[in-house]
C-alpha positions as CSV (number, residue, x, y, z in Angstrom):
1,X,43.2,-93.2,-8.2
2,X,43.4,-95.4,-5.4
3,X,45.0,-98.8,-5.0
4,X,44.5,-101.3,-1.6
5,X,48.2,-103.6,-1.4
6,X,48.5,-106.3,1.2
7,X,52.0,-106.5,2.0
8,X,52.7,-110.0,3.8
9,X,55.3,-112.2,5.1
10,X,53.6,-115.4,4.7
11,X,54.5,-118.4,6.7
12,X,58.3,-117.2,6.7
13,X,59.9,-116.5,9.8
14,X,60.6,-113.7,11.7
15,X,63.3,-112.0,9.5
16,X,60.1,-111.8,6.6
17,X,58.0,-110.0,9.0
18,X,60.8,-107.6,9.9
19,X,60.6,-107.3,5.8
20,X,57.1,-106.3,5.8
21,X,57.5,-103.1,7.9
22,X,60.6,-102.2,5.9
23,X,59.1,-102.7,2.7
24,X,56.0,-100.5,3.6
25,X,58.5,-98.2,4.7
26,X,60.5,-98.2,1.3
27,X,57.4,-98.2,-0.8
28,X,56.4,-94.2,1.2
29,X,59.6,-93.1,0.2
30,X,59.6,-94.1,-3.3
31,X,55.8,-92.9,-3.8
32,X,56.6,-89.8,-2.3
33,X,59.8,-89.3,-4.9
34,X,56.9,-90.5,-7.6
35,X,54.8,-87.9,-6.2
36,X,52.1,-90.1,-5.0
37,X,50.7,-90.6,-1.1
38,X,51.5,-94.6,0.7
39,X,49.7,-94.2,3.7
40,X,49.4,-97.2,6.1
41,X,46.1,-98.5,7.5
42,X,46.0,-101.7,8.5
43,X,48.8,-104.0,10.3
44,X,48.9,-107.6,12.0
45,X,51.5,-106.9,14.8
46,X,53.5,-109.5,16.0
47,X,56.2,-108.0,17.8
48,X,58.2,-104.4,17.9
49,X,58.1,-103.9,14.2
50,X,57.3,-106.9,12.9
51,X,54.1,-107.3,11.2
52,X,52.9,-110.8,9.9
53,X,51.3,-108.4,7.3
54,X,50.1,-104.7,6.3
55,X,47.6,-103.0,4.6
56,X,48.6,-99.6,2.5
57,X,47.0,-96.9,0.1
58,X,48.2,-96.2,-2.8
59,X,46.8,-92.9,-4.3
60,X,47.5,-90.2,-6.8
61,X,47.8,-90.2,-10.8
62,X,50.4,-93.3,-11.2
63,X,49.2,-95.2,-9.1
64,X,48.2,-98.5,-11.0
65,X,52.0,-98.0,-12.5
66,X,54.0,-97.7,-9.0
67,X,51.6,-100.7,-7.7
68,X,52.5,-103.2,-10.7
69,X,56.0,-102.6,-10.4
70,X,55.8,-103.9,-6.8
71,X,52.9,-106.8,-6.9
72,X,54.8,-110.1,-6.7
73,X,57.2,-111.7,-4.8
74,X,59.9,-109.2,-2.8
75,X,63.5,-110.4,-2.0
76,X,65.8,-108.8,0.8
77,X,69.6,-110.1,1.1
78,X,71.3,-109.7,4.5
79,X,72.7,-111.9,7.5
80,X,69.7,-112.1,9.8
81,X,69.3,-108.9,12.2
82,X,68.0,-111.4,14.9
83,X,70.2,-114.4,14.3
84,X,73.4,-113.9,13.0
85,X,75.3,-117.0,12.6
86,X,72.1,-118.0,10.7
87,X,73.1,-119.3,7.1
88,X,70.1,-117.9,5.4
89,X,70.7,-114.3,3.6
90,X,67.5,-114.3,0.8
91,X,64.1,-113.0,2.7
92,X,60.9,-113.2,1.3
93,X,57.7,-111.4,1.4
94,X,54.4,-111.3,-0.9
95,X,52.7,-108.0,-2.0
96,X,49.3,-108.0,-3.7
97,X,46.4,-106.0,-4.2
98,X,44.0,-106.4,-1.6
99,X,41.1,-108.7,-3.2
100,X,37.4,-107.2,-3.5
101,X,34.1,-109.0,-3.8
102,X,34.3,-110.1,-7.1
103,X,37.5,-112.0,-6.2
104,X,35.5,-114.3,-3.8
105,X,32.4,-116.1,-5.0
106,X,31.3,-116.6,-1.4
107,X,31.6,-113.3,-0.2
108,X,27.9,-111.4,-0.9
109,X,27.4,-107.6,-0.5
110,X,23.7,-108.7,0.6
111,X,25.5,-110.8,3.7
112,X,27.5,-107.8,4.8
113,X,25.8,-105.3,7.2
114,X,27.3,-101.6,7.5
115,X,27.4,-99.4,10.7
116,X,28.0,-96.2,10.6
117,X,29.5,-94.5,13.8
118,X,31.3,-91.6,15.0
119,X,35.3,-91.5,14.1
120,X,37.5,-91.2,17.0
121,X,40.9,-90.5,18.3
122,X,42.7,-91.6,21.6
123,X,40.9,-89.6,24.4
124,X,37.7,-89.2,23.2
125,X,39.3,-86.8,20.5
126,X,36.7,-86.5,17.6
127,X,38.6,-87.2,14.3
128,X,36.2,-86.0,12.1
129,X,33.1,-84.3,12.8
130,X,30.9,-86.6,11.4
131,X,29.8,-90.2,11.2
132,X,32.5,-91.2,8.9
133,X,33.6,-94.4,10.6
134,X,32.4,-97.7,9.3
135,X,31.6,-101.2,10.4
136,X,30.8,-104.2,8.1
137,X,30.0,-107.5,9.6
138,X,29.8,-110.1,7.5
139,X,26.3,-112.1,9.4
140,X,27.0,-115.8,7.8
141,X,30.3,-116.2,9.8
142,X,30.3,-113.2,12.0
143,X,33.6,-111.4,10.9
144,X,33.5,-107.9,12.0
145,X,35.9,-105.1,11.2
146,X,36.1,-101.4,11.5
147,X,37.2,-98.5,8.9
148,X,38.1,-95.3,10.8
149,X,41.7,-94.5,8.9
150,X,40.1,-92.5,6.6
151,X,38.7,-89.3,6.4
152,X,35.0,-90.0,3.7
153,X,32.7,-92.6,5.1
154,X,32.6,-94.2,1.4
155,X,36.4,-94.5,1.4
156,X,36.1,-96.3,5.2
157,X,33.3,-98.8,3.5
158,X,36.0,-99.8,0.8
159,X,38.3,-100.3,2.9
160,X,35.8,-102.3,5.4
161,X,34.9,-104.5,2.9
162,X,39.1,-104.8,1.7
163,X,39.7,-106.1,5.6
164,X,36.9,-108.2,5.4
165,X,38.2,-109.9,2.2
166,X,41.1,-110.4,3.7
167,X,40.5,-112.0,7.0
168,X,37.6,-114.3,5.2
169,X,40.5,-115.4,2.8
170,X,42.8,-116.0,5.5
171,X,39.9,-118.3,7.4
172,X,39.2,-120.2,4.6
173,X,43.1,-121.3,4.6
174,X,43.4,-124.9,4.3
175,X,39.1,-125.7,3.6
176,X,38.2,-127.3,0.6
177,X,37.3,-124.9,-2.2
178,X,37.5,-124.9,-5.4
179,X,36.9,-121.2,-6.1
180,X,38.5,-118.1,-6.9
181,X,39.4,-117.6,-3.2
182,X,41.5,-120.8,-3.0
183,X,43.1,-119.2,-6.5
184,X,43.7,-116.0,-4.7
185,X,45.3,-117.5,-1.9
186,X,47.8,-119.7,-4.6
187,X,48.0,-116.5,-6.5
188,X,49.5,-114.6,-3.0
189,X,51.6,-117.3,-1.6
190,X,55.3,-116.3,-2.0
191,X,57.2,-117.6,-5.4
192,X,61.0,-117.6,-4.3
193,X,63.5,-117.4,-7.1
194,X,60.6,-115.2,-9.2
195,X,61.2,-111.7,-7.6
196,X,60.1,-108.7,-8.9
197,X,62.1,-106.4,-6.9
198,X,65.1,-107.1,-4.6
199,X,66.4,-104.8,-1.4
200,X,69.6,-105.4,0.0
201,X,71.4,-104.4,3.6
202,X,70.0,-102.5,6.4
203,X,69.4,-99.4,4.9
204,X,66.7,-101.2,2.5
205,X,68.7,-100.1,-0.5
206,X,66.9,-101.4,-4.1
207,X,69.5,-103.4,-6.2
């Protein structure tokens, strides 16, 4: 099995995206104790890690299990790393599985065009020997990604169309719409004070 989570700090400051590269962090470690793979794929840099959000993979037998424990609203409690005589110790990020198709009414297969293409490495290196790469443009608005992290050109095309989801969401943020995008947008906006898992200290440490 194979689960998509978007990992994001929201509109929180600069501590919460510090948060989401430590929580993708803690979530390898724990999968890996669990016996499952968290591989990272996708990130929205902002800084030496900090990442406004993050795409992982989730596969293996339990996978569905280790992902509900973790979709909601995550708390980490420390003094600021970057601003110390800041009064604020709760930190907030947002983890949800990555919406598909059928989450967003305006979002057609028929409208998306896939490209297949050679997968490639820095240099030139060939990362797999054939075209396993993938990219799906989405022709009403023009949004255009690429899948290359993985290694089956039917796993890049999920992912494509995962990205794509996921930036047409985030461009629909404050249109009118009363669809099931606008409900998965309220759905992954950050619920302080209803955490489902809480971190505390520098060392990430699960309370």
């Amino acid at each position: 099995m194979e689960i998509y989570l978007h990992i994001s700090a929201g509109s929180g400051p600069r501590e919460c995206e510090w948060v989401v590269a430590r929580l993708a962090e803690a979530f390898s470690k724990e999968a890996k104790a669990e016996g499952l793979n968290c591989d990272i794929l996708l990130g929205e840099q902002t800084a030496a890690n900090h990442y406004l959000s993050l795409l992982v993979k989730l596969s293996g037998e339990k996978a569905q299990p280790f992902a509900n424990a973790r979709i909601g609203t995550i708390k980490w409690i420390r003094t600021s790393p970057f601003r110390p005589n800041h009064r604020r110790k709760n930190w907030f990020a947002s983890v949800t599985a990555a919406p598909t198709l059928q989450d967003i009414p305006e979002l057609h297969d028929r409208d998306i065009q896939y490209q297949t293409m050679r997968a490639s490495g820095p240099g030139g290196q060939h990362v797999n020997t054939t075209d396993s790469a993938v990219r799906a443009t989405h022709k009403p608005t023009g949004i255009s990604v690429v899948a290359k992290e993985e290694r089956s050109q039917h796993r890049n095309k999920k992912l494509a169309v995962a990205k794509l989801a996921i930036i047409f969401i985030e461009q629909q943020s404050g249109e009118e719409a009363g669809s099931r995008a606008t409900m998965w947008q309220q759905n992954q906006s950050l619920e302080r004070g209803n955490e489902v898992r809480t971190y505390v200290g520098a060392k990430f440490k699960m309370r």
